[in-house]
DOVO-271462 format. One record per residue (C-alpha): residue number from 1; residue in one letter; x, y, z. Coordinates in Angstrom, 1 decimal. Layout:
NODE,NUM,a,X,Y,Z
...
//
This chain:
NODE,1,x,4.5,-55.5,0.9
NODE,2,x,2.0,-58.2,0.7
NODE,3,x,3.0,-61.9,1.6
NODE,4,x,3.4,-62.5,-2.9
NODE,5,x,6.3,-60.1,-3.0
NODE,6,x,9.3,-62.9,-2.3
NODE,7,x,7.7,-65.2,-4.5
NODE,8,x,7.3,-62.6,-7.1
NODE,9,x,11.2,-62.3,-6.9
NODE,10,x,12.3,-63.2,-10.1
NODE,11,x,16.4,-64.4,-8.8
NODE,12,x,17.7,-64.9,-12.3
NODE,13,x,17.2,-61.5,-13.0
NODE,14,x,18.1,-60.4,-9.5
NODE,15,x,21.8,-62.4,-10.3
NODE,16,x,22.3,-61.0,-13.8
NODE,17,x,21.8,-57.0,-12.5
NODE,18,x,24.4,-57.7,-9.5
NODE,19,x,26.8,-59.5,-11.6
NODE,20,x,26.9,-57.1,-14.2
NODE,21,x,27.6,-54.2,-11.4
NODE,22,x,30.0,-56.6,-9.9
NODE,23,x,31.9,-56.8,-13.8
NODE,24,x,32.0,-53.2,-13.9
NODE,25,x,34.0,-53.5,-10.4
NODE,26,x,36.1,-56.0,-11.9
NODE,27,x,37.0,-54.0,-15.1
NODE,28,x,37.6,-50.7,-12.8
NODE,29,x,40.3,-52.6,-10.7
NODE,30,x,42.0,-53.8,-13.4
NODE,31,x,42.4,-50.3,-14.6
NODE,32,x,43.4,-49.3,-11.3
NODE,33,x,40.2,-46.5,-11.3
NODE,34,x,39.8,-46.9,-7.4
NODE,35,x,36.9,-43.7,-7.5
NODE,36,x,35.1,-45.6,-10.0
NODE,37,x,34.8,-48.9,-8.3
NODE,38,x,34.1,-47.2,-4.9
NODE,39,x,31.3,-45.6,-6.7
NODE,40,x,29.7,-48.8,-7.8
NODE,41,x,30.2,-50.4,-4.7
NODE,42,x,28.2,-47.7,-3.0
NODE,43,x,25.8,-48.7,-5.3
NODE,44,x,25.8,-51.7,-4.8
NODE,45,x,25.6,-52.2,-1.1
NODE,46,x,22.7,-49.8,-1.4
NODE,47,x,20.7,-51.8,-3.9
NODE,48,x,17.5,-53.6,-3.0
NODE,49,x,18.9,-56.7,-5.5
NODE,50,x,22.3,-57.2,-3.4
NODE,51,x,19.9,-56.7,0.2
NODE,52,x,17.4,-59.0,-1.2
NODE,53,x,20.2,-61.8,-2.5
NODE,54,x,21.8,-62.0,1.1
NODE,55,x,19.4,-62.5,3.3
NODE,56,x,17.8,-65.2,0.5
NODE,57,x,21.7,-67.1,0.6
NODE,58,x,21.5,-66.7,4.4
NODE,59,x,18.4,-68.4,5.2
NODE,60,x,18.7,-71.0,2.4
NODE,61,x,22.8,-71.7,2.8
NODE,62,x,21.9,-72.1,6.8
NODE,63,x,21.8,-75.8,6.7
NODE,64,x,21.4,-76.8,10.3
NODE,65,x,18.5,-74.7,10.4
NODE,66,x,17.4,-75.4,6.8
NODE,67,x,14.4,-78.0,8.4
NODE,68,x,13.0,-74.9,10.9
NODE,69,x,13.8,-72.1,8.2
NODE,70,x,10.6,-71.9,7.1
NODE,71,x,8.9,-71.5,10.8
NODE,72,x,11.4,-69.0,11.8
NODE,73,x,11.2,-66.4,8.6
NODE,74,x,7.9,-65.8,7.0
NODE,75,x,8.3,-63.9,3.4
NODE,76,x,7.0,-60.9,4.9
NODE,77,x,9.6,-60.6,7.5
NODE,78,x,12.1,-61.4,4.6
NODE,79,x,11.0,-58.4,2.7
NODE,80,x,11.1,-56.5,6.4
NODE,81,x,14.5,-57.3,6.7
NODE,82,x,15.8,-56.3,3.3
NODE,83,x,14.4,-53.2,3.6
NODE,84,x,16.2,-52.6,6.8
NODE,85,x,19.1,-54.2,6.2
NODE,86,x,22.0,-51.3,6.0
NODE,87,x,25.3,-51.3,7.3
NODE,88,x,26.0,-49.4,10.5
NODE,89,x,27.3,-50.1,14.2
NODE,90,x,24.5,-52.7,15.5
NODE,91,x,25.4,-55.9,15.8
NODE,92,x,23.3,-58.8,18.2
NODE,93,x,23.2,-62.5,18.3
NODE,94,x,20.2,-65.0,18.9
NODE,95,x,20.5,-68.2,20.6
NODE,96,x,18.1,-70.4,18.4
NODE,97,x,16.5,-73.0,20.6
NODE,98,x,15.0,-76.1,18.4
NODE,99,x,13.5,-78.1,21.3
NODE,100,x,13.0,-81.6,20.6
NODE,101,x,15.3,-81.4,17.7
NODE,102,x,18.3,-84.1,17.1
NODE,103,x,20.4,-80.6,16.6
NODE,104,x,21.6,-79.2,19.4
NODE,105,x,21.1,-75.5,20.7
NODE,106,x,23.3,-73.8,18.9
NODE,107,x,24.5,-69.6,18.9
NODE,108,x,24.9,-68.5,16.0
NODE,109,x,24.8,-64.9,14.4
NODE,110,x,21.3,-62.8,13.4
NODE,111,x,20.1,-63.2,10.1
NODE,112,x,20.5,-59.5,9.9
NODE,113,x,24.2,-59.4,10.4
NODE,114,x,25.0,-62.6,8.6
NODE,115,x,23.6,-60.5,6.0
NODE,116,x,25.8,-58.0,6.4
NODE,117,x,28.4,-59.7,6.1
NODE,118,x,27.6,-61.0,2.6
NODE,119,x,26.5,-58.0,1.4
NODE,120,x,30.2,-56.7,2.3
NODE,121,x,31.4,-59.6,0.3
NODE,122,x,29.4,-58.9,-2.8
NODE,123,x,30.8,-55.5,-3.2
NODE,124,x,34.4,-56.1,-2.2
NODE,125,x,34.8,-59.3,-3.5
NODE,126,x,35.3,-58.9,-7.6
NODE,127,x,37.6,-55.6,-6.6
NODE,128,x,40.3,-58.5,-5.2
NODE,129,x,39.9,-61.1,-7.7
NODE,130,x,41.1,-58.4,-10.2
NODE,131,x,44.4,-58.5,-8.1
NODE,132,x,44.8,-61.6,-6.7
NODE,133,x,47.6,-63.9,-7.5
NODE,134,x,46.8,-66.7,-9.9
NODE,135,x,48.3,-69.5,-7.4
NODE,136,x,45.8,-68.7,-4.2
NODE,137,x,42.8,-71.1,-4.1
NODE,138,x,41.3,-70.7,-0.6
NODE,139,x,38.0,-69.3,-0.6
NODE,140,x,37.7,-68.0,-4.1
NODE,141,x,34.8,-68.4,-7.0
NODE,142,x,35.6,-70.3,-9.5
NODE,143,x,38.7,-72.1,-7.5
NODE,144,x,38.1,-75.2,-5.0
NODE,145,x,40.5,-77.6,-3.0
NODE,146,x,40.9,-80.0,-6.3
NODE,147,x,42.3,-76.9,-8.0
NODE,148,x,45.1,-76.9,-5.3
NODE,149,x,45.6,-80.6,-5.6
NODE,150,x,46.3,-80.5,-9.4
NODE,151,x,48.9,-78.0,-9.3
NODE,152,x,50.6,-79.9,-6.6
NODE,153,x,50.4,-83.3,-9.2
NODE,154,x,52.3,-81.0,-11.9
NODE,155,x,55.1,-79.6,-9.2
NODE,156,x,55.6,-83.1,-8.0
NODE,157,x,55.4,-85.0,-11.0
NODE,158,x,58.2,-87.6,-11.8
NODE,159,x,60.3,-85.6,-10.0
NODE,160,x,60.6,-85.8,-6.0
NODE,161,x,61.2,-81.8,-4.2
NODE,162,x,61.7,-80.8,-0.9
NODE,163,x,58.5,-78.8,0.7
NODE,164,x,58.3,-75.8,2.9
NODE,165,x,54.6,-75.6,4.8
NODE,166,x,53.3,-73.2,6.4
NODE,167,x,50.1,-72.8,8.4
NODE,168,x,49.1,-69.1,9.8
NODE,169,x,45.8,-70.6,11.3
NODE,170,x,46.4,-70.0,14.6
NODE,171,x,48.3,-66.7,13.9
NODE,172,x,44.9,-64.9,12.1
NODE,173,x,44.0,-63.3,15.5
NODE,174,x,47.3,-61.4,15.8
NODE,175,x,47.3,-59.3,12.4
NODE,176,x,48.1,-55.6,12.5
NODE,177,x,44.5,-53.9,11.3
NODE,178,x,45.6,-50.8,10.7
NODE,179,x,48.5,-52.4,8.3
NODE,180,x,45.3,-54.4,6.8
NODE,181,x,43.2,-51.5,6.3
NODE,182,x,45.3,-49.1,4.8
NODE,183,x,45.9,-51.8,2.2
NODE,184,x,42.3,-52.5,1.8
NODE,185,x,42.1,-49.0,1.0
NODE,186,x,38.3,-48.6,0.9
NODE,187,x,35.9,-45.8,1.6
NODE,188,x,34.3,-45.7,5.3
NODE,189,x,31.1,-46.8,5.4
NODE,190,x,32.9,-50.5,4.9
NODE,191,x,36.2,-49.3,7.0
NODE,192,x,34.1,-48.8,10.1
NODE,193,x,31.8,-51.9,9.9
NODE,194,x,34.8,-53.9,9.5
NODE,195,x,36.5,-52.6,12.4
NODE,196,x,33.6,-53.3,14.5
NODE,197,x,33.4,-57.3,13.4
NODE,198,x,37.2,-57.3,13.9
NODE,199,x,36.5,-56.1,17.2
NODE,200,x,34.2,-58.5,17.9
NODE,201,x,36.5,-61.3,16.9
NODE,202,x,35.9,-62.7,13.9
NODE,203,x,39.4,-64.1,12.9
NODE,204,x,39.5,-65.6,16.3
NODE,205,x,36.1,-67.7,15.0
NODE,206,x,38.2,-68.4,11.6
NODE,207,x,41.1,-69.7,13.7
NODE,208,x,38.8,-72.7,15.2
NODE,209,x,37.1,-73.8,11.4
NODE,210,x,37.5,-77.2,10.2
NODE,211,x,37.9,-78.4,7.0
NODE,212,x,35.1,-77.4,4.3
NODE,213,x,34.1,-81.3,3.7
NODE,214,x,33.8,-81.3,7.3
NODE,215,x,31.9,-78.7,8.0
NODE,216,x,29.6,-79.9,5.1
NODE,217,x,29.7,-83.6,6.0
NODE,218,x,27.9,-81.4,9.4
NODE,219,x,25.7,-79.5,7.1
NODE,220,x,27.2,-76.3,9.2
NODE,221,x,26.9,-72.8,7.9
NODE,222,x,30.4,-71.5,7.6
NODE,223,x,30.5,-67.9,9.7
NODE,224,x,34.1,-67.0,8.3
NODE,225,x,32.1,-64.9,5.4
NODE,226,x,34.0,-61.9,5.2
NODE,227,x,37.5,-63.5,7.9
NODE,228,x,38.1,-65.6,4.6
NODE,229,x,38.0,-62.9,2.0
NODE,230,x,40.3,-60.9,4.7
NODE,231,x,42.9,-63.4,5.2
NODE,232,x,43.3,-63.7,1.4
NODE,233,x,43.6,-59.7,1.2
NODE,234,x,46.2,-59.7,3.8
NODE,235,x,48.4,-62.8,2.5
NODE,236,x,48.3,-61.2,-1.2
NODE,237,x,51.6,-60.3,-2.4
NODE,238,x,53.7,-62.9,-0.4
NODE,239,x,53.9,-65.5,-3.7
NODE,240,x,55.1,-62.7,-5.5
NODE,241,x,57.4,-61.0,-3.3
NODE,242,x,59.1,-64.5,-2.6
NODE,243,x,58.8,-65.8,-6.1
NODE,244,x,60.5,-62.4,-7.1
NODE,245,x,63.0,-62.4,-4.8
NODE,246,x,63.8,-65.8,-5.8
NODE,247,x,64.6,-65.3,-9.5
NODE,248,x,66.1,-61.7,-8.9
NODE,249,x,68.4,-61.8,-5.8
NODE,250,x,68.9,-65.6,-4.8
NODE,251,x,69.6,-66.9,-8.8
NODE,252,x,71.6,-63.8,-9.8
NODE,253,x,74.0,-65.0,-6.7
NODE,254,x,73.7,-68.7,-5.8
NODE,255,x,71.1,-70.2,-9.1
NODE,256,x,74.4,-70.4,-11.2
NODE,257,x,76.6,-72.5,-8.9
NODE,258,x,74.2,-75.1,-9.1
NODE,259,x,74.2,-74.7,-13.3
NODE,260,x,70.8,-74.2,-13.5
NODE,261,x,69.4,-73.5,-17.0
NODE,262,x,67.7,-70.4,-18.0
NODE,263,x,64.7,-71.9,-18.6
NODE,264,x,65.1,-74.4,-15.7
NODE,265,x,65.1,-71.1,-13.0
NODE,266,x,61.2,-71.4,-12.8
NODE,267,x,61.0,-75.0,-12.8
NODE,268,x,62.7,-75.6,-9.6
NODE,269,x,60.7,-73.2,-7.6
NODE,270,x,56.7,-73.9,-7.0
NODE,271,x,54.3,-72.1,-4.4
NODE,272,x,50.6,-72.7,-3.9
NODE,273,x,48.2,-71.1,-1.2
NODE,274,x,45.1,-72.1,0.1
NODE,275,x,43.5,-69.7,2.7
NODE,276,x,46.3,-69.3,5.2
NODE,277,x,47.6,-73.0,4.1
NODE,278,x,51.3,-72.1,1.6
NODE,279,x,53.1,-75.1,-0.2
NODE,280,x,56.8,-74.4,-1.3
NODE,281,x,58.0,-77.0,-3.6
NODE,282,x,62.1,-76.3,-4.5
NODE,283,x,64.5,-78.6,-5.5
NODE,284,x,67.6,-77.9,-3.8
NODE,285,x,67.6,-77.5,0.2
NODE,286,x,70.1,-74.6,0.4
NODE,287,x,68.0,-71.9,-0.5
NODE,288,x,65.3,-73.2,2.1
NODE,289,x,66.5,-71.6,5.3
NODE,290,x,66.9,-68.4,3.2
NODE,291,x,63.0,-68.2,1.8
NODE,292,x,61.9,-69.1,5.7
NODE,293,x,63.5,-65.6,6.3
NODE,294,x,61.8,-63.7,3.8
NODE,295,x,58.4,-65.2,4.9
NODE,296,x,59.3,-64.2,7.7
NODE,297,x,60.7,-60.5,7.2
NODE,298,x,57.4,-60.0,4.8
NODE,299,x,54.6,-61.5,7.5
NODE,300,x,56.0,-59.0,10.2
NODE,301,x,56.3,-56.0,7.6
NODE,302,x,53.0,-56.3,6.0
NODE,303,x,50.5,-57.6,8.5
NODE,304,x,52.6,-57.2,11.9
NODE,305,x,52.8,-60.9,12.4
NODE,306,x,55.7,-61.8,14.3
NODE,307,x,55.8,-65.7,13.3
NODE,308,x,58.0,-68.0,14.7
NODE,309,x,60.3,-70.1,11.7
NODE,310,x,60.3,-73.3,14.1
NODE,311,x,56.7,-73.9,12.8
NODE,312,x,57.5,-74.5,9.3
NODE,313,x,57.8,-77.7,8.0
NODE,314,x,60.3,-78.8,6.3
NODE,315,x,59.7,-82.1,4.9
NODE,316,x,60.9,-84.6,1.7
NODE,317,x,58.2,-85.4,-0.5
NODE,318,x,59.1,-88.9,-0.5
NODE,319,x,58.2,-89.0,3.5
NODE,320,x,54.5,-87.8,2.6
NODE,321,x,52.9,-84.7,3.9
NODE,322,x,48.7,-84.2,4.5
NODE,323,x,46.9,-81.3,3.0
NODE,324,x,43.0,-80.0,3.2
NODE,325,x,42.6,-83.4,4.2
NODE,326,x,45.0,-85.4,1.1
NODE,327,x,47.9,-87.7,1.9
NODE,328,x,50.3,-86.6,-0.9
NODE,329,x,53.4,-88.9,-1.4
NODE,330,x,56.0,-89.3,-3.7
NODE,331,x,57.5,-93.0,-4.1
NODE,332,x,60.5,-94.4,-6.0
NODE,333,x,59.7,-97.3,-8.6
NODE,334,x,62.5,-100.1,-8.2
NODE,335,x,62.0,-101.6,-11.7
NODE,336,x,62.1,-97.7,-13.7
NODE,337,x,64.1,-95.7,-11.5
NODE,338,x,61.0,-92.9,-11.8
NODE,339,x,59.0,-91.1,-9.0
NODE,340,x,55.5,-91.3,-9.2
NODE,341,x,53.2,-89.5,-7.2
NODE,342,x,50.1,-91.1,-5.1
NODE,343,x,47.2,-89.2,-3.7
NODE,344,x,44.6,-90.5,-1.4
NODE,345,x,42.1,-90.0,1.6
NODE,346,x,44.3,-89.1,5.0
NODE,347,x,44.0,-91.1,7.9
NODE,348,x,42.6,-88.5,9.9
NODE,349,x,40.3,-87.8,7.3
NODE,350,x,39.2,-91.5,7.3
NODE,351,x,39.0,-91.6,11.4
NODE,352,x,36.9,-88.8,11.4
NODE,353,x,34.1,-89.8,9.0
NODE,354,x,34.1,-93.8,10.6
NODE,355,x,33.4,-91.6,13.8
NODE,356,x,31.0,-89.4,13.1
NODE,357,x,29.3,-92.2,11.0
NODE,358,x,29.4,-94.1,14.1
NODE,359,x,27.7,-91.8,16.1
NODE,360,x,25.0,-90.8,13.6
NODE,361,x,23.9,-94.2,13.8
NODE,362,x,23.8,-94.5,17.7
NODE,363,x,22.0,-91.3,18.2
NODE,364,x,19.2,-92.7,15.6
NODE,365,x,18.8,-96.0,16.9
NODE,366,x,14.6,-95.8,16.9
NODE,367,x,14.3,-93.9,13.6
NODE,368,x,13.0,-96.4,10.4
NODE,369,x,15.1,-97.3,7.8
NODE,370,x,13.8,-95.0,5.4
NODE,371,x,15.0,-92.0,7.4
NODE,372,x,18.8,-93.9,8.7
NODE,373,x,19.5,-94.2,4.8
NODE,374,x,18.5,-90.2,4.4
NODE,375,x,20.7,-89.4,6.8
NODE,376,x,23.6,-91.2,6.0
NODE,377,x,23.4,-91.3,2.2
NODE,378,x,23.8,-87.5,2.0
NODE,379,x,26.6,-87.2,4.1
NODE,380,x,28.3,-90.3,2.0
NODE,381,x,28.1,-89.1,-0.8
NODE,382,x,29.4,-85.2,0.3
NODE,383,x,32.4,-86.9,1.6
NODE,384,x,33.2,-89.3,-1.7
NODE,385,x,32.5,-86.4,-4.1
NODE,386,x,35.5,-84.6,-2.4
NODE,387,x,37.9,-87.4,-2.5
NODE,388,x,37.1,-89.4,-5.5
NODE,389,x,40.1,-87.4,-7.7
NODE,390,x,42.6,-89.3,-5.7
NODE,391,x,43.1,-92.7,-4.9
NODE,392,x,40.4,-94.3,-3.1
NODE,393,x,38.5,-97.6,-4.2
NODE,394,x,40.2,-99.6,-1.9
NODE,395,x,40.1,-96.8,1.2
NODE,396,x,36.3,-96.3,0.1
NODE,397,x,35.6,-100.3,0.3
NODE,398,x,37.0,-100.2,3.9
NODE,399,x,34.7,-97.5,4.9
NODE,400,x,32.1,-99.6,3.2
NODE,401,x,32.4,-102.7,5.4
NODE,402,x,32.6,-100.7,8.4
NODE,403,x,29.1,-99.2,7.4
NODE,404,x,28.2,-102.6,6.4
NODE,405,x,28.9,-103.6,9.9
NODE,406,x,27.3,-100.9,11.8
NODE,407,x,24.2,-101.4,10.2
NODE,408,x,23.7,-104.5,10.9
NODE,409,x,24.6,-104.4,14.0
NODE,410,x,21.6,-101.4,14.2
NODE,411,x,19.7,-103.7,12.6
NODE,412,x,19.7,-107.0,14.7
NODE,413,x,19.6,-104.8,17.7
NODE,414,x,15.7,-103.8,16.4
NODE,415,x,14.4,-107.5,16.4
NODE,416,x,11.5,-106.3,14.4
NODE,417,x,8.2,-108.7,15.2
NODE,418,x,7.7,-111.7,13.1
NODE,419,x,11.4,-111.8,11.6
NODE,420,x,12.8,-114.8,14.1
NODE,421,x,16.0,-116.0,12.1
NODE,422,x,19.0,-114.1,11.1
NODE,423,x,18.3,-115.2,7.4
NODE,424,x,14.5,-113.4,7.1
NODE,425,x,15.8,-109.8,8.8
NODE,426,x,18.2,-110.4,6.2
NODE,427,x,15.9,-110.7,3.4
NODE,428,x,13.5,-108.4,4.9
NODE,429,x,16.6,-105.4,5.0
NODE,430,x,19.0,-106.6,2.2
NODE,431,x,17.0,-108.1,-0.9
NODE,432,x,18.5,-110.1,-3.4
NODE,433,x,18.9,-109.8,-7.2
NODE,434,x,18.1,-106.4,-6.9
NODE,435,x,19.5,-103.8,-9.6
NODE,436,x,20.0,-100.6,-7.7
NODE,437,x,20.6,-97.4,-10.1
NODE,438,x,23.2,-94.6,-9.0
NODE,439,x,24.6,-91.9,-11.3
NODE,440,x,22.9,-94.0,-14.4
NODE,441,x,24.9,-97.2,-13.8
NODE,442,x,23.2,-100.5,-12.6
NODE,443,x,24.7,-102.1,-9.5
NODE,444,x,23.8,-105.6,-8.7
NODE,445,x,24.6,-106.2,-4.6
NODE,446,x,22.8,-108.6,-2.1
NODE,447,x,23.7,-106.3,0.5
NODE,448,x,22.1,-102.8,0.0
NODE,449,x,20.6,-101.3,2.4
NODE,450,x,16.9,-100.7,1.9
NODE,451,x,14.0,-98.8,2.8
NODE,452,x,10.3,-98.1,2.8
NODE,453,x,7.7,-95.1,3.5
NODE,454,x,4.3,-94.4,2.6
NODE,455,x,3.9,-90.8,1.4
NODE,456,x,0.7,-88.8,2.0
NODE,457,x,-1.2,-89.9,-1.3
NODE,458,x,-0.5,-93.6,0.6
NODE,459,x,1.8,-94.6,-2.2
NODE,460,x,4.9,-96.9,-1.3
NODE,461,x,8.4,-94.9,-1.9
NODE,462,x,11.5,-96.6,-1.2
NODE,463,x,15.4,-95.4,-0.9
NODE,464,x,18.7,-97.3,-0.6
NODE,465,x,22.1,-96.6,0.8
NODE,466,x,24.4,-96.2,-1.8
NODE,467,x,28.6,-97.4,-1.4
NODE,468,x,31.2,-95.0,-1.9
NODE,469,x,32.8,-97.4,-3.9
NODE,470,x,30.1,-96.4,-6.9
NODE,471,x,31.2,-92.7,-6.8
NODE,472,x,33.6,-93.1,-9.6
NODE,473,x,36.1,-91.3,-9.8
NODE,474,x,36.6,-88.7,-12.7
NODE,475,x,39.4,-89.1,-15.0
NODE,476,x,40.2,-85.4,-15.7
NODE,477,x,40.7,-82.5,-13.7
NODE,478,x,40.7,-79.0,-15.0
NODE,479,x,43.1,-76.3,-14.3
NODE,480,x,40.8,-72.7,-15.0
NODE,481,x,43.7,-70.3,-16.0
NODE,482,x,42.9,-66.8,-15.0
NODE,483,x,39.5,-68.3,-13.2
NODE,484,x,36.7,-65.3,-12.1
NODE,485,x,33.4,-65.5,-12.6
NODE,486,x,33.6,-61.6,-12.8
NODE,487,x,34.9,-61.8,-16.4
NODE,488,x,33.2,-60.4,-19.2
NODE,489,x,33.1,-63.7,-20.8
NODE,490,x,29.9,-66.4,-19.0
NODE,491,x,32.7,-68.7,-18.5
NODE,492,x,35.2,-69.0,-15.7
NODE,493,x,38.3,-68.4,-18.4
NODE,494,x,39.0,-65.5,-20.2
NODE,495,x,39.1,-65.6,-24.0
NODE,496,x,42.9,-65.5,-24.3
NODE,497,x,43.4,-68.9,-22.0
NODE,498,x,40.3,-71.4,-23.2
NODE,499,x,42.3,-74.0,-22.9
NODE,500,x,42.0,-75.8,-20.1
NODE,501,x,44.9,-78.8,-19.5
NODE,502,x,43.9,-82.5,-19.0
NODE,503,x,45.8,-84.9,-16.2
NODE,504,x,44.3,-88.2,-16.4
NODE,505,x,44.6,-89.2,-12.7
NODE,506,x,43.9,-93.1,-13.0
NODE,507,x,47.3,-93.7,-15.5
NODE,508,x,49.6,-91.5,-13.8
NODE,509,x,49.2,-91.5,-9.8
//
């Protein structure tokens, strides 16, 4: 095809036709046809739309290699590749070299197979969100980290609860895949290529992954494509089984000693699951050695891991536990008598952006301002977008000064010529009575950072460094009920839940 043909590609249209085969899947697993949505997921992985749409979310997603990506691939080679993109037993990886580059060297998977793996996840994925249990969040459309947050404000509300977590990370390698094949239950063209990147190792690469705002704070591609959507087909069924057994066995034999209302027996038992990541909220501590059994007796019978029960924590929630990178407390007013719970940025969290901060500005001690302000703007604001729904103006001013200081330590360092005195570099890099415009509000500060370039046409553009203390925090949350983009409605709720529920976070932390 001619070098037009993946600018010709009109990707709206491309979307529409595979979500509307991937609603088809949706609608067959909910009516438990499982010939008709292996039928359309032939299809599917066969298409030149689904080929075409993961090697385009490949090359683009990749952002490490986002500056280079356009060197590497030409559109005819894009085209090429869709064409012979198809799933069999080949598998290689490249070692992409970028010389000169700030990035290191770094291995990472061929286009082809990344590819692969997405096109795996495009057919397999709206068959599972059919089935999956409203309380997982990890890894999901439609679902994010804030999602798992919010149901943790309305289990721990006014009320303080003791908390069983659990963390199967480092326990991903050791699932039985014959257990998680036979309930995957798919046809073989996607049974053998799975058993060759299980071979390979793939969960053992999910068990080293950091935290998504991490890995995006690194602009890294995360390589867990289909591990993720694995680990959330072997863990389904473990909410249910326990929350079951809970309300059957445990209430019909211990719940009434404790006098606990008919309509209370829900209320006192919470669980919430992100990725391999399970929150067990309960208000009585007796029952708790009894539910680390039966996570225990349905890990070993389900997947075939043998997990030991001195790994569970089992914590207060007035002592404060940390989650996807969230300190979540509980506190006791004096004055009211009432818990109230608090929400904010975890220390670890905080070390490790002051850190990374740190060395992004060492390792670009000779760039201009222009570019330092690119660099660390984009990776400010990533990291205060995913914790403004908690508590953080005053942790966020913190992280400011230490910026502050960094910078001007960079700066004075540079002893540009003709700036003598401290008071002129200031001038020259911090103006005053400036009015500096993020998000649509005005900020007036005599200490922004500023720069200056001149573009091609010679015309004078100029950037600032923007403080996390501007990203305001939102006041509302929403909670999607029955969230899938694979829904016959364009919205992430069905028609029978379009309610959504409102928490403002600012009056009640």
């Amino acid at each position: 095809m001619s070098k037009l043909a993946w600018n010709d590609i009109h990707w709206n249209l491309v979307q529409r036709r595979i979500s509307r085969q991937q609603r088809r899947v949706y609608k067959a697993s909910i009516e438990r046809n499982k010939e008709k949505v292996h039928a359309i997921q032939r299809r599917i992985i066969c298409s030149l739309d689904s080929k075409v749409l993961a090697i385009q979310q490949v090359i683009t997603k990749n952002r490490v290699s986002i500056r280079s990506s356009k060197e590497l691939v030409s559109h005819e080679k894009k085209i090429k590749l869709a064409y012979q993109l198809k799933l069999n037993s080949a598998i290689k990886k490249a070692i992409l070299n970028y010389g000169k580059s700030r990035f290191q060297s770094l291995k990472i998977s061929n286009i082809q197979d990344q590819a692969k793996q997405i096109l795996v996840r495009i057919a397999l994925e709206p068959e599972w969100e059919a089935l999956f249990e409203p309380n997982s969040y990890g890894f999901r459309p439609g679902r994010s980290c804030h999602d798992l947050i919010t149901t943790l404000l309305f289990s721990l509300k006014r009320k303080s609860r003791y908390i069983i977590y659990v963390n199967l990370q480092k326990c991903c390698y050791s699932i039985d895949y014959e257990k998680l094949f036979k309930k995957l239950s798919t046809f073989n063209l996607i049974k053998y290529q799975l058993k060759l990147w299980l071979k390979t190792g793939i969960m053992k690469n999910y068990q080293n992954r950091q935290i998504e705002i991490f890995q995006e704070v690194k602009f890294q591609f995360q390589n867990d494509i289909v591990s993720s959507l694995l680990l959330n087909i072997a863990l389904h069924g473990l909410g249910n089984y326990i929350r079951n057994w809970y309300k059957s066995i445990w209430y019909s034999t211990k719940g009434k000693n404790f006098k606990i209302g008919k309509y209370n027996k829900k209320a006192i038992f919470g669980l919430s699951r992100y990725a391999d990541d399970f929150i067990i909220t309960t208000s009585i501590i007796i029952n708790i050695n009894e539910i680390k059994t039966q996570i225990a007796i349905w890990l070993y019978n389900e997947i075939g891991i043998t997990f030991s029960k001195s790994k569970i924590k089992i914590i207060n929630s007035t002592e404060g536990f940390e989650l996807i990178g969230f300190r979540i407390i509980t506190i006791k007013s004096h004055l009211t008598k009432k818990y109230k719970i608090k929400i904010y940025p975890s220390r670890s969290s905080k070390t490790y952006i002051i850190h990374y901060l740190h060395n992004l500005i060492q390792k670009n001690k000779s760039v201009s301002v222009y570019s330092l302000i690119t660099l660390l703007s984009i990776r400010i604001i990533v990291w205060a977008n995913y914790f403004r729904f908690s508590e953080c103006k005053q942790e966020f001013s913190k992280i400011d000064y230490f910026i502050f200081n960094q910078i001007r330590s960079w700066i004075v360092r540079r002893k540009p010529k003709g700036l003598i005195s401290r008071a002129k570099i200031k001038l020259e890099y911090f103006p005053k009575r400036n009015i500096y415009n993020f998000k649509g509000k005005n900020y007036k500060n005599n200490w922004v950072l500023t720069g200056k370039t001149k573009t091609k046409n010679g015309n004078i553009k100029e950037n600032f460094l923007p403080k996390m203390v501007w990203v305001s925090s939102s006041k509302y949350i929403k909670i999607k009920t029955n969230a899938s983009p694979y829904n016959n409605s364009n919205l992430y709720w069905t028609q029978r839940s379009k309610k959504y529920y409102k928490f403002d976070i600012l009056n009640r932390i």
